[in-house]
N, C-alpha and C positions, 0 to 999 in steps of 0.2 A: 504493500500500500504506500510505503514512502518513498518510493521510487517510479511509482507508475504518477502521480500527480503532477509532479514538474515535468514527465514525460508530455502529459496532454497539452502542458501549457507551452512547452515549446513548438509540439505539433502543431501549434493551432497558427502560433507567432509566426512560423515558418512558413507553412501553407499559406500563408494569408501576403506575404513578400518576396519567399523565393518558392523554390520548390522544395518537393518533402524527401528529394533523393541527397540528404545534409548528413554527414557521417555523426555518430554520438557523441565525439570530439566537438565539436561546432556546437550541438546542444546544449551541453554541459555550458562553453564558453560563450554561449547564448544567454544561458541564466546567472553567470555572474558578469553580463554587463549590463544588463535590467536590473541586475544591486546596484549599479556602477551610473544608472539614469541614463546609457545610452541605448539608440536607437538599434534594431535590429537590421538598417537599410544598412549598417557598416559590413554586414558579410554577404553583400550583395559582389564583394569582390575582395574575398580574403586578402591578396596580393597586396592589393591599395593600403588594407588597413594594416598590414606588417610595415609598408614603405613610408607612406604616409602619415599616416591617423595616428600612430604611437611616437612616428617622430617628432609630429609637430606639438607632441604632449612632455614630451620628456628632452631629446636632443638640440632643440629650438633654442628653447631659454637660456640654455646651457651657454650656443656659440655666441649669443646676442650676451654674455653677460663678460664672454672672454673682449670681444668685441669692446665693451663700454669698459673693460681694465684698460687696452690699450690707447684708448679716449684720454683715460683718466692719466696715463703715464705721459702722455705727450701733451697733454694738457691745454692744449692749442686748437684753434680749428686751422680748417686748411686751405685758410686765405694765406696763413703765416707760415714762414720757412718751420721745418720740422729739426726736432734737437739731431735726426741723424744725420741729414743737409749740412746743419751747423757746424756738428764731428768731422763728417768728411772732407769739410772745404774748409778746415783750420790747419793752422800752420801747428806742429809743434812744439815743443820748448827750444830745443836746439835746432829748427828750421828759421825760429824767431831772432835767432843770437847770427843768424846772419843777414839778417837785416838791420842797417843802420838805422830806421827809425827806432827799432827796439831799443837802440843801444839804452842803456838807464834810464830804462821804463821804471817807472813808478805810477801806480794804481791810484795813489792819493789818498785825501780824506772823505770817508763813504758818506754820501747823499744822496738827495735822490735826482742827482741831472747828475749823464756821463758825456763825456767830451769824448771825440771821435774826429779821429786825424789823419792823414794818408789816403783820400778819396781818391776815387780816378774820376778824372774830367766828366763822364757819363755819367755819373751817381746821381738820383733824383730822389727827390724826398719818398714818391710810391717805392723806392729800391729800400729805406730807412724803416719806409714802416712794415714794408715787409719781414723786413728783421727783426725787428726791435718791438713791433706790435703784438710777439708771440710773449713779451711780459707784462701786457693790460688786458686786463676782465675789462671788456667793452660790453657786456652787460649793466657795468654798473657805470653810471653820468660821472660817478666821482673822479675813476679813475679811467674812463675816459675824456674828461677835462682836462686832467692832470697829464696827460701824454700829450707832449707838445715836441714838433720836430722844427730845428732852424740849422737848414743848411745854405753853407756860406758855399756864393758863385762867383764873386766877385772882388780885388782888392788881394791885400795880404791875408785875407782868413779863410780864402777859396781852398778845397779841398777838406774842410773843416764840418762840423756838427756839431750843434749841442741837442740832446734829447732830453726832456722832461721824462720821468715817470714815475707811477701812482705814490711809489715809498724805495726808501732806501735797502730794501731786504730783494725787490725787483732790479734795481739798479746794482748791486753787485751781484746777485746772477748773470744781467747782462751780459758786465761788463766779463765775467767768468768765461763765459760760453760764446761771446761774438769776439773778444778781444784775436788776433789774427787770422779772422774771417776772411778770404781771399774773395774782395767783390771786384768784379770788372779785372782780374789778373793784379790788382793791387791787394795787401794784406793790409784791411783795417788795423790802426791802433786806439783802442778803447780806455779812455780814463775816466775817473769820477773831475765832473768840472768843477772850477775853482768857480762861484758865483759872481764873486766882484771883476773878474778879467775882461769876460765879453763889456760891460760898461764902460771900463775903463779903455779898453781899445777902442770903445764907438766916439767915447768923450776927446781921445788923443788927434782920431781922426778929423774932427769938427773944427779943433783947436788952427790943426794943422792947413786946413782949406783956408 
């Protein structure tokens, strides 16, 4: 008797959407997915629901979650150069030591505007923000306000940059990871800027006209 009732009730579910020629493997796994509140139309194609129907139950979330780690590690969207971009087109410590503008490089005192020297004649501010955009949350007004690009084309400070951004914890990052960033075949040199210098050159300049 307790084996003939879920008998009829399968017969009936079956008959009623596929045929009754369903092995008593499929029945069985018939009545625990009517525990499970699914539909009986999913063994209208067994195949489907091994490939499909369990994947997109269980394997799905999984790839979409490795997916949103590597989101989270790069931390950038993909307007902005990527940190392995960044790796692969830097000079390293001892490619730097042959460069005279390295020569007694000093980093300076940490704030939040880095000064950026050695440009090549092509560099355009969209090239800057491209770089340097990958450390502001342009979600947020604040520090999007706070990122400010002034690149110098003209005069003695052509070749030059000053960058704003949001905090000084962003700004030594930068300067960490873009400091002999080869743009346009030339290797950036990246400092924390001195604040009073750009005024004091604009004030010299004035003076001097």
């Amino acid at each position: 008797d307790v084996f003939e009732q879920p008998q009829h009730v399968g017969h009936k579910k079956i008959e009623f959407h596929i045929s009754t020629e369903i092995p008593a493997v499929l029945q069985i796994n018939s009545e625990k997915e009517e525990k499970n509140g699914k539909r009986l139309y999913l063994y209208a194609a067994t195949e489907e629901i091994n490939n499909t129907g369990f994947g997109r139950i269980f394997p799905a979330p999984s790839s979409n979650d490795k997916m949103e780690t590597e989101e989270e590690d790069d931390e950038i969207p993909s307007e902005f150069i990527s940190r392995k971009d960044l790796e692969k087109n830097r000079l390293s410590r001892e490619e730097m030591e042959k460069f005279s503008v390295f020569k007694n490089y000093e980093p300076g005192d940490p704030n939040c505007r880095i000064y950026v020297k050695n440009l090549a004649k092509q560099v355009q501010e969209k090239d800057l923000k491209f770089i340097f955009g990958r450390y502001v949350d342009f979600q947020s007004e604040v520090e999007r306000n706070m990122f400010d690009i002034r690149l110098m084309k003209e005069g003695r400070m052509k070749g030059q940059a000053f960058i704003g951004l949001p905090n000084e914890k962003a700004a030594a990052k930068a300067l960490k990871e873009a400091n002999g960033y080869v743009l346009f075949e030339k290797p950036m040199v990246v400092q924390f800027a001195r604040s009073a210098r750009p005024k004091q050159d604009a004030n010299e300049g004035k003076r001097k006209k």
